[in-house]
N, C-alpha and C positions, 0 to 999 in steps of 0.2 A: 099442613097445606103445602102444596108445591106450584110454583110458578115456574115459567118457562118462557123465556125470551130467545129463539133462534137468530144470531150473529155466525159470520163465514167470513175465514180469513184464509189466504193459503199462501206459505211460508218454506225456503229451504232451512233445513239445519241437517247437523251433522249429529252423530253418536257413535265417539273415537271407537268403543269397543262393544260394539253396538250385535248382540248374537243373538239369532232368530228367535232364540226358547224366551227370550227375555231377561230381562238385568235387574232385580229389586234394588241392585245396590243402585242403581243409575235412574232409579226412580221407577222403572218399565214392571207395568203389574203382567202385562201380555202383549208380543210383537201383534201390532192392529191385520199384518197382514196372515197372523195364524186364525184372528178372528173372526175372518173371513172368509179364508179356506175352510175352516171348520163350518162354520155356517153356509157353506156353500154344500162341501157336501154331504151334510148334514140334515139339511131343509130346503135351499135356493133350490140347489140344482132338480129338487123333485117338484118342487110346486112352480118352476118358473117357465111361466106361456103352460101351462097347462088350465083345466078346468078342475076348478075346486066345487065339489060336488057330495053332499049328505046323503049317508047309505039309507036313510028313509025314505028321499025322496024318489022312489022308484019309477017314475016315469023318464024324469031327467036321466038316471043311471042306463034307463035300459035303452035309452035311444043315444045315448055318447055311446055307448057300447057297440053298438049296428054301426058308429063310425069306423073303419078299420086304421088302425094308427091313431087315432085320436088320443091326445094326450090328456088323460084325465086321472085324479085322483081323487079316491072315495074317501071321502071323514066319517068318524063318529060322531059330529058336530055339525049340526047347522053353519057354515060357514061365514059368519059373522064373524067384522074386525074383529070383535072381544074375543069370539073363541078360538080366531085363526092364532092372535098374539096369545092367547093360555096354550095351544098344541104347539104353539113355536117355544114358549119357554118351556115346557114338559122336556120336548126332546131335546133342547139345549142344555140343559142345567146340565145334568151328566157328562156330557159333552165337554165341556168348556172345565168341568171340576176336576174331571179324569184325567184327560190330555194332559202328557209330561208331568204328571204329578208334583201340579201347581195347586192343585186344593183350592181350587177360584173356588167364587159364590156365586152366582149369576145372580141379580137383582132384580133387575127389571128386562123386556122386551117389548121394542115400541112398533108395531106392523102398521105402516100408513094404505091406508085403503083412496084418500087421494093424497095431493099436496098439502091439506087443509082440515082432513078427517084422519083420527089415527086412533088408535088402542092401545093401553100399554097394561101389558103384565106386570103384577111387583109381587117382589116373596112373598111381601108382610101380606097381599091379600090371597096368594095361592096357598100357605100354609094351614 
C-alpha cells in the first residue's frame, strides 16, 4: 500500500561542487534540472496546449485536421489519465536510463489530469 500526503517547502542551499550530469558521491541521483529538460523535450514540449486525440476516433481526427495549424496529436490510446501516464512512462524510461549513461530506473510517472485527479504509472505494474 502507498500513501501520500503532499507538503511544499522552498528553500536556498548551496552544492560546493555541484556539476550538472550529477554527483552520487554528494548524494545527486540526477541534476532535477536535466529532468526536466529531458521531459520536456521528450514529451512536454509535444503534448503541451496541444489536443490529445485517439486515432480511432475518426470523426474528432478529421475535423482537428480541417483546422490549419491546429495543434494536435494522434495516440494509439484512448487518452485517459491512466494511458496518457502508461505512454508518458513508455517514452521516458529509455530516456531517463540512457542519458549520460546513468543507468536510472524510472519508477513511476504521475500525469495530473486536474489539481485533484491524477494517474501514476509504476514499473512493478507496467512489467
Amino acid at each position: 500500500m502507498l500513501i501520500t500526503r503532499r507538503l511544499e517547502f522552498d528553500a536556498g542551499h548551496r552544492i560546493p561542487d555541484h556539476n550538472k550530469a550529477g554527483d552520487a558521491a554528494n548524494g545527486m541521483v540526477m541534476d532535477f534540472s536535466q529532468v526536466k529538460d529531458l521531459a520536456n523535450i521528450h514529451l512536454v514540449n509535444e503534448w503541451d496546449h496541444a489536443f490529445l486525440a485517439y486515432a480511432g476516433d475518426k470523426a474528432v481526427v478529421d475535423f482537428l485536421a480541417s483546422m490549419p495549424g491546429h495543434k494536435t496529436v494522434i495516440l494509439d490510446r484512448v487518452p485517459t489519465a491512466e494511458n496518457l501516464a502508461r505512454i508518458a512512462f513508455e517514452r521516458l524510461d529509455a530516456v531517463y536510463r540512457d542519458t549520460y549513461g546513468n543507468h536510472l530506473q524510472l519508477e513511476q510517472v504521475r500525469l495530473y489530469e486536474t489539481p485533484n485527479c491524477w494517474a501514476d504509472a509504476l514499473r512493478t505494474k507496467l512489467d
